[in-house]
N, CA, C and O atoms as a Maestro MAE file, in Angstrom:
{
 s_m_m2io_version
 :::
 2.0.0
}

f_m_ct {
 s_m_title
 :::
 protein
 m_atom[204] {
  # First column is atom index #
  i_m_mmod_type
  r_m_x_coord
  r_m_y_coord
  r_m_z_coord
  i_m_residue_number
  s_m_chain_name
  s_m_pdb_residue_name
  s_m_pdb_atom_name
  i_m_atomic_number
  :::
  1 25 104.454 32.058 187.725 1 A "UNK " " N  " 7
  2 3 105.136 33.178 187.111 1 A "UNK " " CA " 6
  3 2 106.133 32.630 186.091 1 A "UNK " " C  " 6
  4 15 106.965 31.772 186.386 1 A "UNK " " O  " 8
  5 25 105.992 33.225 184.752 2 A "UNK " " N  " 7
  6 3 107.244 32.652 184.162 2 A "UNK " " CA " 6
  7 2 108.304 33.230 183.735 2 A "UNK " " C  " 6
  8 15 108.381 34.450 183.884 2 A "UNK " " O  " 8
  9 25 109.240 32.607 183.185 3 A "UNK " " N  " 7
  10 3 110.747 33.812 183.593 3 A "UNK " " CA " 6
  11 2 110.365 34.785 182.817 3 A "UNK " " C  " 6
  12 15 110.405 35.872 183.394 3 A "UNK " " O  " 8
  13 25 109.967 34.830 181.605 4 A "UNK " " N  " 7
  14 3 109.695 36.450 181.238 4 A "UNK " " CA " 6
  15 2 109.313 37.767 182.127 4 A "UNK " " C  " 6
  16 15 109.687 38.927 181.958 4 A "UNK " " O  " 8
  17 25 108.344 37.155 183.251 5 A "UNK " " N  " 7
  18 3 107.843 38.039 184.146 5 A "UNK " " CA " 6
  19 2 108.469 38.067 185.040 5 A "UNK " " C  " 6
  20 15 107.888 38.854 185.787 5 A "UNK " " O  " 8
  21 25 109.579 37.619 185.658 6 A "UNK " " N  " 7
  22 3 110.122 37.496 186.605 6 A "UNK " " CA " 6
  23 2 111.050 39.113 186.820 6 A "UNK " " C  " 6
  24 15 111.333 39.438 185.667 6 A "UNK " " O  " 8
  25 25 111.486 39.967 187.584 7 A "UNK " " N  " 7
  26 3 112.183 41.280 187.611 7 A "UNK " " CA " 6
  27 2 113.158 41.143 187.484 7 A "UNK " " C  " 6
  28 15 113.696 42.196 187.143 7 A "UNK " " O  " 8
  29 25 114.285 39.773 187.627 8 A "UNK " " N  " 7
  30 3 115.820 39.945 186.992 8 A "UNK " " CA " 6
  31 2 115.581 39.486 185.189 8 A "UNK " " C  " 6
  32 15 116.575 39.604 184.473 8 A "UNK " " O  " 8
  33 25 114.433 39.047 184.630 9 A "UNK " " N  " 7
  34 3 115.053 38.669 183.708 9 A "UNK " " CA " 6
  35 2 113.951 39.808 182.655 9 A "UNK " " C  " 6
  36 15 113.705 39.515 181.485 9 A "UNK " " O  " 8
  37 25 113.417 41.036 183.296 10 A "UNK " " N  " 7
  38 3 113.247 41.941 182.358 10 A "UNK " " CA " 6
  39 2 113.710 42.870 182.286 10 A "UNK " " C  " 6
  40 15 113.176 43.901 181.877 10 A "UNK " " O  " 8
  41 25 115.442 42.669 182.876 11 A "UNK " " N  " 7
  42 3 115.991 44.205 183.598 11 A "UNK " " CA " 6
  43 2 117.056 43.689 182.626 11 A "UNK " " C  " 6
  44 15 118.052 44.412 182.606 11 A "UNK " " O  " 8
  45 25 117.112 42.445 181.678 12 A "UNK " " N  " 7
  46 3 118.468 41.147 181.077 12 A "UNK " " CA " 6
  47 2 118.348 41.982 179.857 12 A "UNK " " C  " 6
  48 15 117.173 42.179 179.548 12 A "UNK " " O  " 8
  49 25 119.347 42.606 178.969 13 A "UNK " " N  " 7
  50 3 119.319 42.793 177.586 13 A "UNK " " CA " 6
  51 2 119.366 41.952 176.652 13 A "UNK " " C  " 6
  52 15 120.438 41.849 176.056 13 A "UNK " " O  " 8
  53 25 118.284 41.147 176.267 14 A "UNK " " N  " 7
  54 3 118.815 39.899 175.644 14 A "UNK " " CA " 6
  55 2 117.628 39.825 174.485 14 A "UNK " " C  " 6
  56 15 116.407 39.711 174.586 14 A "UNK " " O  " 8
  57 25 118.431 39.928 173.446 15 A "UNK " " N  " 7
  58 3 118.222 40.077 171.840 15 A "UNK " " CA " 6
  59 2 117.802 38.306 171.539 15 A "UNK " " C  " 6
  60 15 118.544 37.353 171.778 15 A "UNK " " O  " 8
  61 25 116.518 38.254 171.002 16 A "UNK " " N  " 7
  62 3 115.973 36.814 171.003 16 A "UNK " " CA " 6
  63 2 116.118 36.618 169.272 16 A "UNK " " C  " 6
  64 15 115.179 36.858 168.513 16 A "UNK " " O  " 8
  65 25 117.324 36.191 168.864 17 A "UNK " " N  " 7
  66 3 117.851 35.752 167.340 17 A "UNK " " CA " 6
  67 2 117.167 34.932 166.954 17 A "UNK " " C  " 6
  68 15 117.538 34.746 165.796 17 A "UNK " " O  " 8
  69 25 116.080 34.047 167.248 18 A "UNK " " N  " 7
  70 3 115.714 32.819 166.644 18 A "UNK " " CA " 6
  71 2 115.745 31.465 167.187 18 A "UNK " " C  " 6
  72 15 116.243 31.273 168.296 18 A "UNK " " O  " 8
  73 25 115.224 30.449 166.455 19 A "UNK " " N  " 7
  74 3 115.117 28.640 166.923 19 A "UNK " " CA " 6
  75 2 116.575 28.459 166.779 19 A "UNK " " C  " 6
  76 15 116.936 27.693 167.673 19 A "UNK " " O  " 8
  77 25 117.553 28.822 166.059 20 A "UNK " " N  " 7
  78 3 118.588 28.027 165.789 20 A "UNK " " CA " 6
  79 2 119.943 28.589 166.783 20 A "UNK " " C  " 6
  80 15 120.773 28.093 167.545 20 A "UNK " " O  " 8
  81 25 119.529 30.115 166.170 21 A "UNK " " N  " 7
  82 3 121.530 30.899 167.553 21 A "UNK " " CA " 6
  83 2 120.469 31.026 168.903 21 A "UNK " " C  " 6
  84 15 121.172 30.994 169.913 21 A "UNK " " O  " 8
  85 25 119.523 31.112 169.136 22 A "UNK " " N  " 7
  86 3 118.691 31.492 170.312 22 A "UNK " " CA " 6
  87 2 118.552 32.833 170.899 22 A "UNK " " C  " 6
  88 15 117.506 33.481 170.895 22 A "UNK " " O  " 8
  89 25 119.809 33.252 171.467 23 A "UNK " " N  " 7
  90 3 119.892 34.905 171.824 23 A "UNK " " CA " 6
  91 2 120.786 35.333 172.237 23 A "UNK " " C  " 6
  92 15 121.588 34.547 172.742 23 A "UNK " " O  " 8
  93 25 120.996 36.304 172.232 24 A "UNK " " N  " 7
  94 3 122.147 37.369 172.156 24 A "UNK " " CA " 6
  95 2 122.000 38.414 173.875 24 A "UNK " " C  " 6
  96 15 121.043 39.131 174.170 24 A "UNK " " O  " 8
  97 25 123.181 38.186 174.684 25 A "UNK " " N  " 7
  98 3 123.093 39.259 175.486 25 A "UNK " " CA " 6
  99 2 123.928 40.547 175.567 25 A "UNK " " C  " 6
  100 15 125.152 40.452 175.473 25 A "UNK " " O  " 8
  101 25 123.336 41.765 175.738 26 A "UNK " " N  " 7
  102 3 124.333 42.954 175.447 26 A "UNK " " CA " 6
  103 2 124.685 43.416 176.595 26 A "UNK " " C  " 6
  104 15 124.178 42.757 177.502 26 A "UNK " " O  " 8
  105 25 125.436 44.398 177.003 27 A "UNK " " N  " 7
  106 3 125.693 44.914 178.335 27 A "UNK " " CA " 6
  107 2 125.750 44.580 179.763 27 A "UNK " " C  " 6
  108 15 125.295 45.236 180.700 27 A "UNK " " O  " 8
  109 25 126.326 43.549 179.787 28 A "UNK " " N  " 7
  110 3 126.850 42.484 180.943 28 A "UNK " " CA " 6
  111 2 128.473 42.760 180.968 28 A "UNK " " C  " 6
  112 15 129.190 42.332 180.063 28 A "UNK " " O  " 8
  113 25 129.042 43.585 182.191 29 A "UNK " " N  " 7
  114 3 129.876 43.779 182.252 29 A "UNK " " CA " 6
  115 2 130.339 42.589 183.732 29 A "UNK " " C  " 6
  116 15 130.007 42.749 184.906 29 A "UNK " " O  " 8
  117 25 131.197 41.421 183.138 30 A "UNK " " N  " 7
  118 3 131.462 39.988 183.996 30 A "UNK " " CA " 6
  119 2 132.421 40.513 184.860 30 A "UNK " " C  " 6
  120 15 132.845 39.610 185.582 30 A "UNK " " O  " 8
  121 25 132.987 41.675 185.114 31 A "UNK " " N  " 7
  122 3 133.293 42.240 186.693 31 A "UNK " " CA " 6
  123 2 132.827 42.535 187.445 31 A "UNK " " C  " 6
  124 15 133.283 42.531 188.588 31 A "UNK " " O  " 8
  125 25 131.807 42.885 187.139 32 A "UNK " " N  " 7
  126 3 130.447 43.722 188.205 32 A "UNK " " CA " 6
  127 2 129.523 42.997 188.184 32 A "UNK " " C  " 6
  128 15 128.541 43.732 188.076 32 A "UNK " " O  " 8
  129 25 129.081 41.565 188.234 33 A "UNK " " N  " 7
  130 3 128.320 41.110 188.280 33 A "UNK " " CA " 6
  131 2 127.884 40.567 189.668 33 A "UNK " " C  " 6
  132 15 128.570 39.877 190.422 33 A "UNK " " O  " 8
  133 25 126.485 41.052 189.886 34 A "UNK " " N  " 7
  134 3 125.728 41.087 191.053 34 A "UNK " " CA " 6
  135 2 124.736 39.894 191.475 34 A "UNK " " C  " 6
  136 15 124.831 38.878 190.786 34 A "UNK " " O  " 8
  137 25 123.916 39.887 192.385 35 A "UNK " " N  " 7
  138 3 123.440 38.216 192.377 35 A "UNK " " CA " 6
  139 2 122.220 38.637 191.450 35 A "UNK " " C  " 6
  140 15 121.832 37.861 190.577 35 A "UNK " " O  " 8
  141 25 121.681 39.745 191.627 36 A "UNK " " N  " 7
  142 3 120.364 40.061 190.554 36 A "UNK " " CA " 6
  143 2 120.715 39.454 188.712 36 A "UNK " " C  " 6
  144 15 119.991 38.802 187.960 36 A "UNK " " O  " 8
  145 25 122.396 40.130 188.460 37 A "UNK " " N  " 7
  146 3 122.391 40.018 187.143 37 A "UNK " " CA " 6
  147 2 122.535 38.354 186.891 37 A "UNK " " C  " 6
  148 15 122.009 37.709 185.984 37 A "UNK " " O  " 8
  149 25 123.413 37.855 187.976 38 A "UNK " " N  " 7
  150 3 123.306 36.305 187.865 38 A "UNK " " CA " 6
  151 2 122.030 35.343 187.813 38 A "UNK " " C  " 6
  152 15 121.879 34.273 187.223 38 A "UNK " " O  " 8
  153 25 121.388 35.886 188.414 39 A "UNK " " N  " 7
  154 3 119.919 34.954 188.489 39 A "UNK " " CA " 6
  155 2 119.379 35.689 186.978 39 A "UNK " " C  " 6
  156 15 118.479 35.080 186.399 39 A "UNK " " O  " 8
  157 25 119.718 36.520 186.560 40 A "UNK " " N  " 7
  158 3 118.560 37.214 185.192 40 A "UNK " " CA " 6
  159 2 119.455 36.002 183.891 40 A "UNK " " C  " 6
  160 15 118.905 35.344 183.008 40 A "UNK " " O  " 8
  161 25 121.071 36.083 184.262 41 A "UNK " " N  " 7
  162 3 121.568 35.199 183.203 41 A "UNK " " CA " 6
  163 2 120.804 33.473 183.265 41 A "UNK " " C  " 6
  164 15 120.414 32.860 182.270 41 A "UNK " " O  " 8
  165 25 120.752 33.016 184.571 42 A "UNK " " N  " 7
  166 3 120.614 31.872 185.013 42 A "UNK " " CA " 6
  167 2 119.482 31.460 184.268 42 A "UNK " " C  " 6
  168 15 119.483 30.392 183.657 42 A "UNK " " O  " 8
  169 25 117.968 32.674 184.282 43 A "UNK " " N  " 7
  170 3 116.753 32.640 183.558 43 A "UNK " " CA " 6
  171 2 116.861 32.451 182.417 43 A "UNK " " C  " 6
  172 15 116.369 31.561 181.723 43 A "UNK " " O  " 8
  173 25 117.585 33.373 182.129 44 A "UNK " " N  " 7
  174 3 117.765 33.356 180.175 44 A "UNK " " CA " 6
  175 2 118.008 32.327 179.513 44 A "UNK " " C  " 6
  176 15 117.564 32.004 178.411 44 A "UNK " " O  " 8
  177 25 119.208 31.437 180.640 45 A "UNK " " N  " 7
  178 3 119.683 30.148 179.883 45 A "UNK " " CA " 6
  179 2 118.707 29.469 180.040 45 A "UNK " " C  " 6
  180 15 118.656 28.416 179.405 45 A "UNK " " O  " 8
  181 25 117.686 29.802 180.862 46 A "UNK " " N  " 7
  182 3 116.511 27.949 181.329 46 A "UNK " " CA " 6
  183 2 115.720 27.944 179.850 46 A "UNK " " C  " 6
  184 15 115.485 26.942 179.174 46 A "UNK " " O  " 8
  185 25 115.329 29.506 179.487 47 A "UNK " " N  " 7
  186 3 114.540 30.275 178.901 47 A "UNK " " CA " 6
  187 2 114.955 29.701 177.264 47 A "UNK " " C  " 6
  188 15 114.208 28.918 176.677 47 A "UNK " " O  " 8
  189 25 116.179 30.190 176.677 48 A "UNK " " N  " 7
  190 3 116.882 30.733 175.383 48 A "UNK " " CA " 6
  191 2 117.544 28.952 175.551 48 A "UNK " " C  " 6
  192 15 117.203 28.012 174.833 48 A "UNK " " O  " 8
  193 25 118.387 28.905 176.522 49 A "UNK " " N  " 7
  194 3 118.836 27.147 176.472 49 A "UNK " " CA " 6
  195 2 120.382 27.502 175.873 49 A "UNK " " C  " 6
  196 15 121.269 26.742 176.261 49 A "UNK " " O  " 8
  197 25 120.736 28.496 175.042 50 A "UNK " " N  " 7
  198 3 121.805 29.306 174.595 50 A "UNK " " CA " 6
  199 2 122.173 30.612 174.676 50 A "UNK " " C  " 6
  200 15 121.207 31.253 174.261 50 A "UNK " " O  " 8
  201 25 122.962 31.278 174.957 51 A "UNK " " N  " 7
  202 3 123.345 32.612 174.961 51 A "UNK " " CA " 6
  203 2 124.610 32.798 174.501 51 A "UNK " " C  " 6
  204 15 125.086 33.932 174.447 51 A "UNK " " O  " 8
  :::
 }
 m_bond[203] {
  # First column is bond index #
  i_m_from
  i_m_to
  i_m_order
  :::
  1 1 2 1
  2 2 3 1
  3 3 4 2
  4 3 5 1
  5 5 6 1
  6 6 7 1
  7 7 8 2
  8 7 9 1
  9 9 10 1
  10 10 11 1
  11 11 12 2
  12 11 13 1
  13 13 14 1
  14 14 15 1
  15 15 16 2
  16 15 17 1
  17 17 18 1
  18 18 19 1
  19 19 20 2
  20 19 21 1
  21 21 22 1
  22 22 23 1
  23 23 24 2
  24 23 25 1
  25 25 26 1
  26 26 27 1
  27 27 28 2
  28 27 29 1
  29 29 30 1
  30 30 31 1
  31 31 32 2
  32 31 33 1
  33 33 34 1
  34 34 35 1
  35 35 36 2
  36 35 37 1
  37 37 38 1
  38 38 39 1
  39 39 40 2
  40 39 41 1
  41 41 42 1
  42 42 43 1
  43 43 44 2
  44 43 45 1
  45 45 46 1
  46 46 47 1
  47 47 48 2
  48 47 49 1
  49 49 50 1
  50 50 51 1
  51 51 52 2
  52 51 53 1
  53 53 54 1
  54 54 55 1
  55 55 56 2
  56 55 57 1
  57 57 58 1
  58 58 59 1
  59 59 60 2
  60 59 61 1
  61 61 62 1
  62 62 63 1
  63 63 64 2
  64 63 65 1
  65 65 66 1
  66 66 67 1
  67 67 68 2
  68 67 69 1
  69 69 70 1
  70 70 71 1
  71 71 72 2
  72 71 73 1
  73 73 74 1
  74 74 75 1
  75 75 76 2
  76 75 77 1
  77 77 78 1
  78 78 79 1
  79 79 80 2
  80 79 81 1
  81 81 82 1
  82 82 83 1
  83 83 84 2
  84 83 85 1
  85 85 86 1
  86 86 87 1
  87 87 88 2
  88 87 89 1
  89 89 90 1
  90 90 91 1
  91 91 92 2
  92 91 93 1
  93 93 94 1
  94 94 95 1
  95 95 96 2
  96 95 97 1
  97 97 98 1
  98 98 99 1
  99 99 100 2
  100 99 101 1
  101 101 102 1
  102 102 103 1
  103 103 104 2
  104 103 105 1
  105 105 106 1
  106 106 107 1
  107 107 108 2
  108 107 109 1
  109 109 110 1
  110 110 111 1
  111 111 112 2
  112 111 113 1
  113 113 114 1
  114 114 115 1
  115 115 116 2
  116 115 117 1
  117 117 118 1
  118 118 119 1
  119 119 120 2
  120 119 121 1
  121 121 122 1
  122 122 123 1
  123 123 124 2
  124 123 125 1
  125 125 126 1
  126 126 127 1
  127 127 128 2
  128 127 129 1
  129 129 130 1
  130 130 131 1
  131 131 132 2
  132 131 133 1
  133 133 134 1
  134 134 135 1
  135 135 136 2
  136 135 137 1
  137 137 138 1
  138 138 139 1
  139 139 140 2
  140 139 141 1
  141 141 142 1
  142 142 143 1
  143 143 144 2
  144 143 145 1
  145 145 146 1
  146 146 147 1
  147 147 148 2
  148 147 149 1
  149 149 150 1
  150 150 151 1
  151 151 152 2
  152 151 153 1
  153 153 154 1
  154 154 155 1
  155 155 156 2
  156 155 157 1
  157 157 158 1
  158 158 159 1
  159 159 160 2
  160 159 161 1
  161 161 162 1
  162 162 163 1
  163 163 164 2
  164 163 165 1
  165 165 166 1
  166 166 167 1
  167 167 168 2
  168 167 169 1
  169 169 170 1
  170 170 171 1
  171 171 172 2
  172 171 173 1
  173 173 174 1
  174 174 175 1
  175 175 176 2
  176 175 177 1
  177 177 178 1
  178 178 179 1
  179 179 180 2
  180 179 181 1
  181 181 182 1
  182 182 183 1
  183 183 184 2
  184 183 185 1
  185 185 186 1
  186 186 187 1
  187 187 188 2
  188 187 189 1
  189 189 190 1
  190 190 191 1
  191 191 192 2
  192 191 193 1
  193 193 194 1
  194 194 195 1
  195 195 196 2
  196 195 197 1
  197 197 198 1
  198 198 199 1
  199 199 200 2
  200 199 201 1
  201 201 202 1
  202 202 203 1
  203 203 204 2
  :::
 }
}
């Protein structure tokens, strides 16, 4: 399975900018963060390498 398909990291708002800024995440509110939204960030970074 790869992280694209994975269910925390297609639930992740994350705007894919390109080879160089990588991507952009929107609507992550870092008070309320749950273990779902943590593992979707965790993906993104293996994924994007930047956020």
């Amino acid at each position: 399975m790869s992280i694209s398909d994975r269910p925390a990291a297609r639930r992740l708002p994350v705007i894919d900018l390109g080879p160089r800024i990588r991507a952009e995440v929107h609507g992550i509110d870092r008070a309320r963060l749950d273990d779902d939204r943590v593992t979707a960030i965790r993906e993104a970074l293996v994924r994007y390498r930047v956020l």
